[in-house]
C-alpha positions as CSV (number, residue, x, y, z in Angstrom):
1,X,-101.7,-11.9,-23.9
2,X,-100.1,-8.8,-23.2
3,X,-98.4,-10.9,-19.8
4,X,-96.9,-13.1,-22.5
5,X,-95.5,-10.1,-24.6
6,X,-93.8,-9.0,-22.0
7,X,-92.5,-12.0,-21.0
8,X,-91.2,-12.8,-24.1
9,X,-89.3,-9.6,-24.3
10,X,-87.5,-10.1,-21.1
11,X,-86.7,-13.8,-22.4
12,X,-85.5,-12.2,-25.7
13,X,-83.4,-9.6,-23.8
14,X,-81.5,-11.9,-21.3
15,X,-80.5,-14.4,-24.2
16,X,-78.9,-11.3,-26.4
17,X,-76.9,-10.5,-23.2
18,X,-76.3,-14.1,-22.6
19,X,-75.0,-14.4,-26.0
20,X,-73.0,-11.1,-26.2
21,X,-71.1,-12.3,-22.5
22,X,-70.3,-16.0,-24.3
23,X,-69.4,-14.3,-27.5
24,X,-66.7,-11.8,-24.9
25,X,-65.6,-15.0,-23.2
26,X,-65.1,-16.5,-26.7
27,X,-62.7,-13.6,-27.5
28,X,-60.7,-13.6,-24.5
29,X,-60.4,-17.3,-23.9
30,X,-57.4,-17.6,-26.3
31,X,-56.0,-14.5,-25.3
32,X,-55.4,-15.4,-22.0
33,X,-54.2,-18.7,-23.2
34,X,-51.7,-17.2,-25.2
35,X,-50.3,-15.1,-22.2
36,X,-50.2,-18.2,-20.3
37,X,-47.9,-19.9,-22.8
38,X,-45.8,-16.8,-22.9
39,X,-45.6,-16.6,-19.3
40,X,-44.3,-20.1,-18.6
41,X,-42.4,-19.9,-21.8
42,X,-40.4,-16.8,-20.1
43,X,-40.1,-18.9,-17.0
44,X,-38.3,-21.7,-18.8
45,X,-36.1,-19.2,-19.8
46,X,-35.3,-18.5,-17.0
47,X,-34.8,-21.1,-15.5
48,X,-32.5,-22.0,-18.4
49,X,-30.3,-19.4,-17.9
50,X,-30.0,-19.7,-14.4
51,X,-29.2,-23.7,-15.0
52,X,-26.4,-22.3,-17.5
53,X,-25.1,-19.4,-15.1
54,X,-24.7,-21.7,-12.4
55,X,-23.2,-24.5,-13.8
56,X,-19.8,-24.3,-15.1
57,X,-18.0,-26.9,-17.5
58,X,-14.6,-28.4,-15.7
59,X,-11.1,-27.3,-17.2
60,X,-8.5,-29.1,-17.2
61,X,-4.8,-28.2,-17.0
62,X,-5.6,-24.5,-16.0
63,X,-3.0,-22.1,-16.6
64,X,-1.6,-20.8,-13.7
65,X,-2.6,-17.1,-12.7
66,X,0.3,-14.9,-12.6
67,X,0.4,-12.1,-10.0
68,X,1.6,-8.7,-11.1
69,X,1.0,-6.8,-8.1
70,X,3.7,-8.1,-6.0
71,X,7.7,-7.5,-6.1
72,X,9.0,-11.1,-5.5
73,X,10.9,-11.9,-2.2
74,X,14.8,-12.9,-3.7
75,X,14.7,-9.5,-4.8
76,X,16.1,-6.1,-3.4
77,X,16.1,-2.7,-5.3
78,X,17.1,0.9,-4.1
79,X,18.2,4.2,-5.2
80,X,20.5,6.9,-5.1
81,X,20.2,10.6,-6.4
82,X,23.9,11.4,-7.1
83,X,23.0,15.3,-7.7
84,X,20.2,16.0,-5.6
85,X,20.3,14.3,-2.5
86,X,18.1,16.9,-0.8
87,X,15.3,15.9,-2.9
88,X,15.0,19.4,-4.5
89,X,14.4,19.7,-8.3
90,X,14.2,22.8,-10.8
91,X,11.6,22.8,-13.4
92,X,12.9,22.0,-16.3
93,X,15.9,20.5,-15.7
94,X,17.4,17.1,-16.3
95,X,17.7,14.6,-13.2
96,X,19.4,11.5,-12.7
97,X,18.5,8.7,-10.3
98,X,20.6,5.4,-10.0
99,X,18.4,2.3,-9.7
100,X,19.9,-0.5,-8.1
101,X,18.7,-4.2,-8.6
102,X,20.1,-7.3,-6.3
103,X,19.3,-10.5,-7.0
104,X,19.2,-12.5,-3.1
105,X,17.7,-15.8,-5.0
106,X,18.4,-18.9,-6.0
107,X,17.6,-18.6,-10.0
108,X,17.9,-15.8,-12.2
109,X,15.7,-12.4,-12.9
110,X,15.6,-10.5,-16.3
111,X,14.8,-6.6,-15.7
112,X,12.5,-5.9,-18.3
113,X,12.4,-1.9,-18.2
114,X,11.9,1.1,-15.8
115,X,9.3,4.3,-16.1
116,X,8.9,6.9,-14.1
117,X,5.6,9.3,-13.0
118,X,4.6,12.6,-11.4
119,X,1.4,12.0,-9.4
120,X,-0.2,14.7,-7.0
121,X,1.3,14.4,-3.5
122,X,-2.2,13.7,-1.6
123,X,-3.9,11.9,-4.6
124,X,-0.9,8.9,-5.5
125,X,-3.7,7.8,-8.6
126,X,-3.9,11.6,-10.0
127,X,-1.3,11.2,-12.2
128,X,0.2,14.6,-13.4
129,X,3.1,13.9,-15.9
130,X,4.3,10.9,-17.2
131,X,8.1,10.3,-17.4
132,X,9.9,7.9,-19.8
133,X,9.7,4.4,-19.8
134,X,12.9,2.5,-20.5
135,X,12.5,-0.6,-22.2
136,X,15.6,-3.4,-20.8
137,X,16.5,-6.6,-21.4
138,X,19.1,-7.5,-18.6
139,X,19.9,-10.8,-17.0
140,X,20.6,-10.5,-13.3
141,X,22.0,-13.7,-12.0
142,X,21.8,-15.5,-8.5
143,X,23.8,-13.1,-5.9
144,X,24.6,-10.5,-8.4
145,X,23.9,-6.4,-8.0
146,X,23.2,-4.7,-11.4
147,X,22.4,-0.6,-11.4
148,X,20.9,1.5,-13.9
149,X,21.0,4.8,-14.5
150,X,17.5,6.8,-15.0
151,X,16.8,10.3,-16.6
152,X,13.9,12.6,-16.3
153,X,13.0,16.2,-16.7
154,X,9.6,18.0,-14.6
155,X,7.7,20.0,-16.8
156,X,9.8,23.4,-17.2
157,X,6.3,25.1,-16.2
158,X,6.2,23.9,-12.8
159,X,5.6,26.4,-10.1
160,X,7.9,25.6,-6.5
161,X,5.8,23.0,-4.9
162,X,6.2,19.4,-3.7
163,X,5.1,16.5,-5.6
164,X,4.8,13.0,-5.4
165,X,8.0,11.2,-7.8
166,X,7.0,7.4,-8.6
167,X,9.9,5.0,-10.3
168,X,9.0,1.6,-11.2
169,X,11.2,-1.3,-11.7
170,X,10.0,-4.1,-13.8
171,X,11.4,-7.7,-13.7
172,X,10.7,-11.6,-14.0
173,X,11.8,-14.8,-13.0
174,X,12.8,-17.9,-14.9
175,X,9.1,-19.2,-15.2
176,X,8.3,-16.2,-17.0
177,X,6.4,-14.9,-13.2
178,X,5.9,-10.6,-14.1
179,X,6.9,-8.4,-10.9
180,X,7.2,-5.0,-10.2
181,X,8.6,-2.9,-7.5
182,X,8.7,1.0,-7.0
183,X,12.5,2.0,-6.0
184,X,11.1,5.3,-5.0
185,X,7.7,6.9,-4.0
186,X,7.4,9.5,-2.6
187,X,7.3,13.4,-2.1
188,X,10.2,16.0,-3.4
189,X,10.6,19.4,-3.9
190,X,9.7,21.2,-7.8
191,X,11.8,24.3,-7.1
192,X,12.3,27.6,-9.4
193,X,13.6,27.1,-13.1
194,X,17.6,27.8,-13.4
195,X,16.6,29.6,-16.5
196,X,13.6,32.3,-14.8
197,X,16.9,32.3,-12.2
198,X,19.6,33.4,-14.3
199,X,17.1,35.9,-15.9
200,X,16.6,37.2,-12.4
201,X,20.1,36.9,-11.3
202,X,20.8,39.2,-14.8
203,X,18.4,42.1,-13.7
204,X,19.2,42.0,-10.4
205,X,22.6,43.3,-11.9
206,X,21.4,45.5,-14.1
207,X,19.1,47.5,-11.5
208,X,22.6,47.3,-9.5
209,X,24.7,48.8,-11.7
210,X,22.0,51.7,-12.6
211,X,21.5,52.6,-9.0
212,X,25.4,53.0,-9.0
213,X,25.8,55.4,-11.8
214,X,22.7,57.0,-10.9
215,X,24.5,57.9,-7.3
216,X,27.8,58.6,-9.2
217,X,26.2,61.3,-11.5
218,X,24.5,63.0,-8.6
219,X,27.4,63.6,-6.4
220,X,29.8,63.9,-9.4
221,X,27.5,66.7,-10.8
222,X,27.6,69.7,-8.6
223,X,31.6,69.6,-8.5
224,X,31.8,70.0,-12.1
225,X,29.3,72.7,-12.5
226,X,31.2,74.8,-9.6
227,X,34.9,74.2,-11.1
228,X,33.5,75.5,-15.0
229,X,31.8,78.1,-13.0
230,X,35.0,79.0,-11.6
231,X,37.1,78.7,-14.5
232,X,35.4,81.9,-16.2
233,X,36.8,84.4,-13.0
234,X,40.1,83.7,-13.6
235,X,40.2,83.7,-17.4
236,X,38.1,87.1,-17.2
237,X,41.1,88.4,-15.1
238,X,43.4,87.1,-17.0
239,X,41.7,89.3,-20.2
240,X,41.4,92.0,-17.8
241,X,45.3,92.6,-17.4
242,X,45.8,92.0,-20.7
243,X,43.8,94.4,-22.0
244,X,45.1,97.0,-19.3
245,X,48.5,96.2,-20.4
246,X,47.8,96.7,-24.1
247,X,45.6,100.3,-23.1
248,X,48.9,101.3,-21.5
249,X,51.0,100.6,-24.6
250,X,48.4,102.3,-26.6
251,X,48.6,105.2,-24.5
252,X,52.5,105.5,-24.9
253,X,52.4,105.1,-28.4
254,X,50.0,107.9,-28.7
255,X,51.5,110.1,-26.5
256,X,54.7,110.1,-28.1
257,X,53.3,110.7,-31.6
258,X,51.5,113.6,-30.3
259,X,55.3,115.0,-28.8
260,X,57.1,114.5,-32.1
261,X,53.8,116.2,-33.7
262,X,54.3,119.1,-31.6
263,X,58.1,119.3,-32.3
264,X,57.2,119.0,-35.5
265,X,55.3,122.1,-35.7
266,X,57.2,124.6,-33.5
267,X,60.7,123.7,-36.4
């Protein structure tokens, strides 16, 4: 009997495990199938997008890509600085450049506007001031030579060092094609302000002309002081006779008032 009891309880205990672990796989079963869905789901997707990534619809009649980057060959520009030819500009002062455009082509270019730039001489893409942009609208036909006249100013707080000077031409053809072309680039020379110079210049003169009176007073001094020191000697002698002169008269006065005293007394 007892044999039985406990073979009962061990048959007891193995089917509540056996029916715990089914009841577990019950639990996870659609779990798992859930995942599964969502897995291949994603992998369509996937697959989807890399389907629409890779395949892409024809267009027709494509607009033609128009380069910008480029000046175009029937074209020739250049410049010319009338007033600074040695490349050296003062801060703050107005420069003038003359751009010249030459049309070497067959069909006609419109010049659409020029600008100008101050970029750091090692670093061309560090740009440091920007100069102004002129806005045109001229019509440069086959064989023809047209020239413009540009203006800019550095910054009047430059110090004297070089910088790079950029000046852009832009331009396009009859089919509406965009170029641009830089008439200059390259280094020049920021030089001292003609203002800061002309203060300079003004005490310059000014310390000048002190150290020149200064000198003038010290030799002009001493001569001075020893001709009013002098001056006293002669005026003292002067006084001196005078008053000798005028004792003697004194004397002779007296000396006959005392005689007619004298006479006086012995009538």
């Amino acid at each position: 009997v007892s044999s039985m009891s406990s073979t009962s309880a061990t048959f007891t205990a193995h089917a509540k495990m056996m029916s715990k672990t089914l009841l577990l796989l019950l639990l996870l079963v659609p779990t798992i199938m859930f995942a599964g869905v969502r897995a291949q789901d994603d992998v369509e997707d996937i697959e989807d997008t890399e389907t629409t990534k890779t395949e892409e619809p024809e267009e027709e009649n494509e607009a033609p890509v128009i380069d910008t980057t480029e000046k175009s060959e029937f074209a020739n520009v250049f410049y010319v600085f009338p007033d600074n030819a040695d490349l050296k500009f003062p801060a703050g002062s107005v420069a003038a450049v003359l751009v010249g455009f030459q049309n070497i082509g067959d069909s006609g270019f419109v010049v659409t506007g020029l600008a100008g730039s101050l970029r750091h001489p090692l670093d061309n893409s560090y740009l440091i001031q920007n100069l102004s942009s002129v806005p045109l609208e001229t019509f440069v036909a086959p064989g023809q030579l047209i020239n413009f006249n540009y203006y800019f100013r550095p910054h009047d707080s430059f110090e004297p060092h070089q910088i790079n000077l950029e000046l852009v031409i832009h331009y396009k053809d009859d089919g509406d094609a965009t170029y641009w072309d830089a008439a200059f680039n390259s280094t020049i020379d920021i030089t001292e302000s003609i203002e800061n110079n002309d203060v300079g210049s003004v005490f310059s003169t000014l310390v000048l002309v002190g150290i020149v009176a200064a000198i003038f007073y010290y030799f002009r001094v001493p001569t001075s002081s020893s001709s009013s020191a002098a001056a006293p000697k002669v005026e003292t002698g002067t006084a001196e006779d005078d008053d000798d002169d005028w004792l003697e008269n004194h004397n002779a006065v007296l000396g006959a008032q005392k005689k007619n005293s004298a006479k006086n007394k012995s009538d």
